[in-house]
N, C-alpha and C positions, 0 to 999 in steps of 0.2 A: 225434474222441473217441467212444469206446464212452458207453452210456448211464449204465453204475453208473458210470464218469467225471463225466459229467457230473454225476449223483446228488450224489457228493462234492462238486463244484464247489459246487454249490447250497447243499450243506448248509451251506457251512463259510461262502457269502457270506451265509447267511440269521441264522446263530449267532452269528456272528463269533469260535469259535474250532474249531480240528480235536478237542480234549474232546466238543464239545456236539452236534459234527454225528456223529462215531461213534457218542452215545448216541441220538443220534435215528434213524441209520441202522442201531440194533443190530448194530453190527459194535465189533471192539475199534479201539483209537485206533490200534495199529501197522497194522492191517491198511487201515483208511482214510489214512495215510499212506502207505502202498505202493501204494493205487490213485491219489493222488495226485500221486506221484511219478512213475507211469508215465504218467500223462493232459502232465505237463508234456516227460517224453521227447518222448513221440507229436507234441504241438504245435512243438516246439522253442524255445519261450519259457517264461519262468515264470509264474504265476499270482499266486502270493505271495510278498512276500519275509519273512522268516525275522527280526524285529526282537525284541529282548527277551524271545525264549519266544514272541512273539505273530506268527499270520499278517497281513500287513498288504497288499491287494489292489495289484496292478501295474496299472497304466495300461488294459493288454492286455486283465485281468480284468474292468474298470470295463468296457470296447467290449462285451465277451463278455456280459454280464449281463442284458443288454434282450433277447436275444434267447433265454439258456438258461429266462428267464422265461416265453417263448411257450411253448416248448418245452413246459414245466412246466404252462404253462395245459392243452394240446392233450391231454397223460397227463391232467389230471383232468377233461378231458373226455369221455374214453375209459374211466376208470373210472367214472363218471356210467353212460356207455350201458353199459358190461357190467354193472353194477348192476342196472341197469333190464330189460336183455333177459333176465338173470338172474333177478331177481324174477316178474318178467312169463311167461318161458316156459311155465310152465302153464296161462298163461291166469287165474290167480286173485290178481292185482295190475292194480289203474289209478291212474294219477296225473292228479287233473283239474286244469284251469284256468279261472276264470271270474271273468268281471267282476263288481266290488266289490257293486252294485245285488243281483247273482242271488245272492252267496255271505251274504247277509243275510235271502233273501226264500225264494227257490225250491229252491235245490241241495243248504243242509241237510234239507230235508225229504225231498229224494230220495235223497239219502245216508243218511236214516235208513233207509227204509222200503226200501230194497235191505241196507244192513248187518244189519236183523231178519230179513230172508228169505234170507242168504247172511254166518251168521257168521260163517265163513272166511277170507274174502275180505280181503283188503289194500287200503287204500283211502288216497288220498294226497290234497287237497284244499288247491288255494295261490288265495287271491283276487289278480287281478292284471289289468293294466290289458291292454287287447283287444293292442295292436303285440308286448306283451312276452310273452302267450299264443300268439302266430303265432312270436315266436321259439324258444322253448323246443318248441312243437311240432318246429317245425325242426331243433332240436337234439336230438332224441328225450327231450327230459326234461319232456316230456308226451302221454301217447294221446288225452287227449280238450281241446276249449277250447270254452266257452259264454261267449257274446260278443253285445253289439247289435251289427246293424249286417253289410256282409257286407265278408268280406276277402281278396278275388279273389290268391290270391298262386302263382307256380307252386308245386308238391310240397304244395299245400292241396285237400283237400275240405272244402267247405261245404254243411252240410246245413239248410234252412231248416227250424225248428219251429213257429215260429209268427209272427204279425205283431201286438207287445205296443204298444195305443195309447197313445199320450201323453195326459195329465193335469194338469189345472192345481191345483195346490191353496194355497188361502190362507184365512187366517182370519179374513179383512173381510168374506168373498164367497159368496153360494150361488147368483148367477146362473149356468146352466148350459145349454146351453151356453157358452162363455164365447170371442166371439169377439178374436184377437189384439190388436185397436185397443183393445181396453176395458181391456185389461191396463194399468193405474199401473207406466210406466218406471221412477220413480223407486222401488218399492218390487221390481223385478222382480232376483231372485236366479239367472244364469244359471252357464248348465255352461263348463266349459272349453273351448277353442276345439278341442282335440285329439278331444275328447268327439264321437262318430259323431253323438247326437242333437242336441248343438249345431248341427253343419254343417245337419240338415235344419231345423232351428228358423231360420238364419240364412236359409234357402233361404226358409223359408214367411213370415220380417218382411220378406223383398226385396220377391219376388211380392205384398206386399199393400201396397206401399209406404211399407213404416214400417222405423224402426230405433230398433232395441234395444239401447240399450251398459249392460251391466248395471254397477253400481256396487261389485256384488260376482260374483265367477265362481268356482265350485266344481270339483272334480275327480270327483265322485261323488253321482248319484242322490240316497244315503243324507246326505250334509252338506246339501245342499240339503233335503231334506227335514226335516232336524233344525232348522236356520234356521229354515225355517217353521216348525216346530211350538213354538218360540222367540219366535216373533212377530216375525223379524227380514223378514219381506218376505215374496213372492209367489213360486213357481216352475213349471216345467213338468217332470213327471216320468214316466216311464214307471209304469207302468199299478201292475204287481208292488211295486215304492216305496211306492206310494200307502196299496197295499191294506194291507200289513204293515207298516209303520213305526206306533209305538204312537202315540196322542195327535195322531193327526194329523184335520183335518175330512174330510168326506166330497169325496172329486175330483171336480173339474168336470171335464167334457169340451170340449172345444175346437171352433170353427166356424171354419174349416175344418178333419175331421178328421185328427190324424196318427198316424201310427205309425211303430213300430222293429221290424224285423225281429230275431228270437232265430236265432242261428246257432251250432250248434255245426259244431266244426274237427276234423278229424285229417289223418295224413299220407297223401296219393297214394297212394304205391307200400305200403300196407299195409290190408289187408282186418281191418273193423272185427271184433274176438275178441267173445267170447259177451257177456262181463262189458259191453262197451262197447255193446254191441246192448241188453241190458237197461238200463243207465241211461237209452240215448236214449228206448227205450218211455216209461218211469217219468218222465222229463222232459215228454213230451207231455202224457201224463195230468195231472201236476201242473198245470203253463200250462194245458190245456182245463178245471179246477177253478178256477183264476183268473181265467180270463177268465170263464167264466161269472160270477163273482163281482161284476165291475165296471158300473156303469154303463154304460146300452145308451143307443144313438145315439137 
Protein backbone atom coordinates (compact mmCIF):
# COMPACT_ATOMS: atom_id res chain seq x y z
CA UNK A 1 0.00 0.00 0.00
CA UNK A 2 1.26 3.47 -1.06
CA UNK A 3 1.05 5.76 2.06
CA UNK A 4 -2.01 8.26 1.06
CA UNK A 5 -3.53 4.67 0.92
CA UNK A 6 -2.86 4.02 3.82
CA UNK A 7 -3.84 7.75 4.93
CA UNK A 8 -7.45 6.72 3.69
CA UNK A 9 -7.32 3.44 5.44
CA UNK A 10 -6.85 5.26 8.76
CA UNK A 11 -9.10 7.88 8.21
CA UNK A 12 -12.06 6.10 7.45
CA UNK A 13 -11.21 3.31 10.55
CA UNK A 14 -10.69 6.38 12.94
CA UNK A 15 -14.28 8.28 11.52
CA UNK A 16 -16.14 5.50 10.88
CA UNK A 17 -17.30 6.78 7.60
CA UNK A 18 -15.57 7.68 4.11
CA UNK A 19 -17.73 11.54 4.62
CA UNK A 20 -15.68 12.41 7.61
CA UNK A 21 -12.40 10.92 6.70
CA UNK A 22 -12.47 12.99 3.13
CA UNK A 23 -13.24 16.10 5.39
CA UNK A 24 -10.37 15.43 7.53
CA UNK A 25 -8.22 14.53 4.66
CA UNK A 26 -9.31 17.64 2.77
CA UNK A 27 -9.89 15.82 -0.20
CA UNK A 28 -13.39 15.39 -1.80
CA UNK A 29 -15.40 12.03 -0.87
CA UNK A 30 -15.13 10.56 -4.71
CA UNK A 31 -11.56 11.18 -4.84
CA UNK A 32 -10.94 9.34 -1.40
CA UNK A 33 -13.02 6.56 -2.74
CA UNK A 34 -10.93 6.13 -5.66
CA UNK A 35 -7.73 5.93 -3.56
CA UNK A 36 -9.57 3.46 -1.68
CA UNK A 37 -10.62 1.58 -4.26
CA UNK A 38 -7.34 1.25 -5.61
CA UNK A 39 -5.54 0.43 -2.12
CA UNK A 40 -8.07 -2.68 -2.20
CA UNK A 41 -6.99 -3.60 -6.06
CA UNK A 42 -3.41 -3.41 -4.97
CA UNK A 43 -4.10 -5.85 -1.82
CA UNK A 44 -6.57 -8.18 -3.48
CA UNK A 45 -8.91 -8.22 -0.66
CA UNK A 46 -11.46 -5.83 0.56
CA UNK A 47 -11.09 -3.58 3.41
CA UNK A 48 -14.76 -2.69 3.79
CA UNK A 49 -17.83 -4.01 2.84
CA UNK A 50 -20.34 -1.77 1.44
CA UNK A 51 -23.70 -2.39 4.15
CA UNK A 52 -26.53 0.22 4.20
CA UNK A 53 -24.59 3.29 2.61
CA UNK A 54 -22.22 2.54 5.59
CA UNK A 55 -18.35 1.07 5.52
CA UNK A 56 -18.29 -1.73 7.75
CA UNK A 57 -14.44 -3.06 8.43
CA UNK A 58 -13.47 -6.89 6.98
CA UNK A 59 -11.92 -9.26 9.29
CA UNK A 60 -8.54 -8.38 7.05
CA UNK A 61 -8.93 -4.66 8.16
CA UNK A 62 -9.52 -5.39 11.96
CA UNK A 63 -5.40 -7.58 11.49
CA UNK A 64 -4.24 -4.41 9.39
CA UNK A 65 -5.09 -1.85 12.11
CA UNK A 66 -2.54 -2.48 15.08
CA UNK A 67 -0.11 -2.13 12.81
CA UNK A 68 -1.19 0.97 10.35
CA UNK A 69 -1.51 2.50 13.98
CA UNK A 70 2.54 2.11 14.39
CA UNK A 71 2.78 3.30 11.41
CA UNK A 72 0.82 6.37 12.28
CA UNK A 73 2.61 6.74 15.57
CA UNK A 74 6.44 6.73 13.75
CA UNK A 75 4.88 10.03 11.01
CA UNK A 76 4.02 11.83 14.32
CA UNK A 77 6.98 11.11 15.43
CA UNK A 78 8.95 12.45 12.59
CA UNK A 79 6.77 15.40 12.45
CA UNK A 80 7.66 16.04 16.24
CA UNK A 81 11.56 16.04 15.08
CA UNK A 82 11.04 18.19 11.94
CA UNK A 83 9.22 20.47 14.17
CA UNK A 84 11.87 20.75 16.29
CA UNK A 85 15.07 20.65 13.89
CA UNK A 86 12.84 23.26 12.19
CA UNK A 87 12.32 25.65 15.12
CA UNK A 88 15.72 25.03 16.51
CA UNK A 89 17.86 25.52 13.28
CA UNK A 90 18.90 28.89 14.15
CA UNK A 91 19.90 28.13 17.18
CA UNK A 92 17.07 30.43 18.93
CA UNK A 93 14.57 27.55 20.23
CA UNK A 94 15.21 25.10 23.31
CA UNK A 95 13.02 22.77 24.85
CA UNK A 96 13.98 21.88 28.46
CA UNK A 97 13.22 19.10 30.76
CA UNK A 98 13.59 18.91 34.49
CA UNK A 99 12.72 17.30 37.55
CA UNK A 100 9.52 18.41 39.41
CA UNK A 101 11.85 19.65 42.67
CA UNK A 102 14.04 22.17 40.14
CA UNK A 103 10.90 23.30 37.83
CA UNK A 104 9.56 24.86 41.34
CA UNK A 105 12.70 26.16 42.80
CA UNK A 106 15.80 26.90 40.35
CA UNK A 107 14.89 26.69 36.55
CA UNK A 108 12.13 29.36 36.54
CA UNK A 109 14.42 31.84 37.77
CA UNK A 110 16.73 30.87 35.10
CA UNK A 111 14.27 31.01 32.50
CA UNK A 112 13.58 34.36 33.57
CA UNK A 113 16.74 35.93 33.67
CA UNK A 114 17.86 34.41 30.14
CA UNK A 115 14.22 35.38 28.56
CA UNK A 116 14.89 39.34 29.92
CA UNK A 117 18.53 39.18 28.32
CA UNK A 118 17.34 37.18 25.12
CA UNK A 119 13.69 38.28 24.17
CA UNK A 120 13.59 36.45 21.09
CA UNK A 121 14.27 33.46 22.00
CA UNK A 122 11.82 30.47 22.14
CA UNK A 123 11.69 28.65 25.07
CA UNK A 124 9.82 25.49 25.82
CA UNK A 125 9.80 24.08 29.59
CA UNK A 126 7.89 20.55 30.55
CA UNK A 127 8.67 19.41 34.39
CA UNK A 128 8.99 15.75 34.20
CA UNK A 129 10.14 12.90 36.01
CA UNK A 130 14.31 12.03 35.37
CA UNK A 131 13.66 8.18 33.07
CA UNK A 132 10.86 10.17 30.91
CA UNK A 133 13.55 13.36 30.37
CA UNK A 134 16.38 10.73 29.20
CA UNK A 135 13.54 9.57 26.94
CA UNK A 136 12.30 12.39 25.04
CA UNK A 137 16.11 13.40 25.08
CA UNK A 138 16.29 10.26 23.09
CA UNK A 139 13.65 11.00 20.97
CA UNK A 140 14.88 14.50 20.02
CA UNK A 141 11.92 16.06 21.77
CA UNK A 142 14.36 17.64 24.14
CA UNK A 143 18.06 19.55 24.02
CA UNK A 144 18.41 19.96 27.37
CA UNK A 145 17.21 17.57 30.86
CA UNK A 146 18.14 18.79 34.54
CA UNK A 147 17.82 15.82 36.67
CA UNK A 148 19.18 14.52 40.33
CA UNK A 149 21.06 11.97 40.36
CA UNK A 150 23.34 10.71 37.22
CA UNK A 151 21.91 8.64 34.26
CA UNK A 152 24.79 6.86 32.46
CA UNK A 153 22.64 5.86 29.27
CA UNK A 154 24.52 5.40 25.75
CA UNK A 155 23.66 8.53 23.18
CA UNK A 156 23.59 10.69 26.84
CA UNK A 157 26.02 13.30 27.96
CA UNK A 158 25.97 14.06 31.50
CA UNK A 159 27.19 17.27 32.77
CA UNK A 160 27.68 17.40 36.61
CA UNK A 161 26.62 20.99 38.06
CA UNK A 162 26.84 20.77 41.24
CA UNK A 163 26.41 18.30 44.46
CA UNK A 164 22.72 19.66 46.08
CA UNK A 165 22.82 18.42 49.98
CA UNK A 166 20.15 16.86 51.46
CA UNK A 167 18.05 18.34 54.25
CA UNK A 168 16.03 17.32 56.89
CA UNK A 169 13.06 19.44 57.63
CA UNK A 170 10.30 19.19 60.34
CA UNK A 171 8.45 21.21 62.53
CA UNK A 172 8.98 19.42 66.01
CA UNK A 173 12.68 19.82 65.50
CA UNK A 174 15.78 22.38 65.49
CA UNK A 175 18.46 19.86 66.57
CA UNK A 176 20.90 20.23 63.72
CA UNK A 177 22.78 18.33 62.87
CA UNK A 178 20.35 15.86 62.87
CA UNK A 179 21.60 12.36 62.88
CA UNK A 180 19.47 9.46 60.96
CA UNK A 181 18.69 7.28 64.17
CA UNK A 182 17.12 10.32 65.89
CA UNK A 183 14.73 10.62 63.10
CA UNK A 184 10.84 9.51 64.57
CA UNK A 185 9.98 6.47 61.76
CA UNK A 186 6.70 6.78 62.48
CA UNK A 187 6.37 10.47 61.74
CA UNK A 188 9.13 10.03 58.52
CA UNK A 189 7.38 11.14 55.24
CA UNK A 190 9.65 9.20 52.40
CA UNK A 191 10.18 9.64 48.47
CA UNK A 192 9.38 7.09 46.14
CA UNK A 193 11.23 4.05 45.66
CA UNK A 194 11.96 5.23 41.86
CA UNK A 195 13.10 8.61 43.29
CA UNK A 196 17.35 8.69 42.75
CA UNK A 197 17.43 10.24 46.36
CA UNK A 198 15.41 7.60 47.93
CA UNK A 199 17.86 4.68 46.57
CA UNK A 200 20.73 6.82 48.34
CA UNK A 201 18.65 7.51 51.60
CA UNK A 202 17.87 3.64 51.58
CA UNK A 203 21.72 3.03 50.98
CA UNK A 204 22.60 5.59 54.17
CA UNK A 205 19.42 3.67 56.64
CA UNK A 206 21.31 0.10 55.50
CA UNK A 207 24.85 1.40 56.26
CA UNK A 208 23.68 2.75 59.61
CA UNK A 209 21.79 -0.10 60.46
CA UNK A 210 18.37 0.93 60.77
CA UNK A 211 15.30 0.80 58.60
CA UNK A 212 12.96 3.07 57.43
CA UNK A 213 9.51 2.06 55.91
CA UNK A 214 7.75 5.23 55.62
CA UNK A 215 4.06 5.29 56.23
CA UNK A 216 3.59 7.60 53.52
CA UNK A 217 5.93 7.75 50.23
CA UNK A 218 5.73 10.75 47.86
CA UNK A 219 6.88 11.20 44.11
CA UNK A 220 8.23 14.64 44.56
CA UNK A 221 10.66 16.76 46.75
CA UNK A 222 7.91 19.51 46.61
CA UNK A 223 4.69 17.00 48.15
CA UNK A 224 7.01 16.11 50.63
CA UNK A 225 7.73 19.22 51.47
CA UNK A 226 4.22 20.55 51.50
CA UNK A 227 3.19 17.50 54.10
CA UNK A 228 5.60 19.09 56.17
CA UNK A 229 4.77 22.39 56.13
CA UNK A 230 1.17 20.64 56.84
CA UNK A 231 2.27 19.30 59.80
CA UNK A 232 1.76 15.89 58.41
CA UNK A 233 5.39 14.36 59.43
CA UNK A 234 9.18 14.65 58.95
CA UNK A 235 11.20 14.42 55.58
CA UNK A 236 14.53 14.58 53.85
CA UNK A 237 14.72 16.98 51.00
CA UNK A 238 17.10 18.25 48.86
CA UNK A 239 18.67 21.35 49.65
CA UNK A 240 16.84 23.88 46.79
CA UNK A 241 13.05 22.35 48.29
CA UNK A 242 14.10 23.42 51.49
CA UNK A 243 15.13 26.76 50.74
CA UNK A 244 12.13 27.89 48.38
CA UNK A 245 9.07 26.11 49.34
CA UNK A 246 7.07 29.10 51.44
CA UNK A 247 6.26 28.25 55.25
CA UNK A 248 8.55 25.83 55.65
CA UNK A 249 11.20 25.80 59.19
CA UNK A 250 14.65 26.31 58.75
CA UNK A 251 16.49 22.72 57.36
CA UNK A 252 18.41 20.76 59.31
CA UNK A 253 21.42 19.09 58.14
CA UNK A 254 22.05 15.59 58.36
CA UNK A 255 25.08 13.48 60.36
CA UNK A 256 26.19 11.79 58.23
CA UNK A 257 26.24 14.14 55.41
CA UNK A 258 24.38 13.65 51.95
CA UNK A 259 23.99 14.71 48.88
CA UNK A 260 22.41 14.60 45.18
CA UNK A 261 24.21 15.22 42.42
CA UNK A 262 22.38 18.14 39.68
CA UNK A 263 22.98 16.84 36.23
CA UNK A 264 22.00 18.24 33.32
CA UNK A 265 21.50 15.79 30.05
CA UNK A 266 21.73 16.26 26.21
CA UNK A 267 22.37 13.99 23.21
CA UNK A 268 25.95 12.50 22.41
CA UNK A 269 26.21 12.86 18.91
CA UNK A 270 25.11 16.81 19.13
CA UNK A 271 27.41 19.81 20.19
CA UNK A 272 25.66 21.90 22.82
CA UNK A 273 24.22 25.33 20.49
CA UNK A 274 24.91 28.90 22.11
CA UNK A 275 21.27 29.05 23.64
CA UNK A 276 22.09 25.71 25.66
CA UNK A 277 25.63 26.88 26.69
CA UNK A 278 24.02 30.01 28.15
CA UNK A 279 21.39 28.32 30.25
CA UNK A 280 24.05 25.78 31.56
CA UNK A 281 26.20 29.10 32.70
CA UNK A 282 22.96 30.76 34.36
CA UNK A 283 22.20 27.42 35.95
CA UNK A 284 25.43 27.30 37.81
CA UNK A 285 25.24 30.72 38.99
CA UNK A 286 21.75 30.20 40.28
CA UNK A 287 22.87 26.69 42.49
CA UNK A 288 26.26 28.66 43.47
CA UNK A 289 23.54 31.50 44.93
CA UNK A 290 21.65 28.54 46.73
CA UNK A 291 24.01 26.86 48.11
CA UNK A 292 25.60 29.57 49.40
CA UNK A 293 22.35 30.38 50.93
CA UNK A 294 21.81 26.96 53.01
CA UNK A 295 23.17 26.00 56.13
CA UNK A 296 26.97 25.07 56.33
CA UNK A 297 28.27 21.93 57.91
Amino acid sequence: MRLRQIEVFYAIMSTGSLRRAAEVLHVSQPAASKVLRYAEQSLGFALFERTGGRLVPTREARIMLPHVNTIFGKISDLKRLTENLRYARDGHAINIGCVPSLGLSLVPRVIQKYHAAHPGNELTIDTLHGTEIVSRILNHELDLGIVFGSYEKQGLTACHIADIPLVMIDQKSTKSPMALEDIDPARYIGLSENDPTACLLDMAWEEAGLAAVPGVRVRTHYMAAELVRLGGGCAIVDGLTALHHPGLPKPLLLKPSLGMACTVLFRADYALSRISQDILGLLKEEIKEDLAALPEN
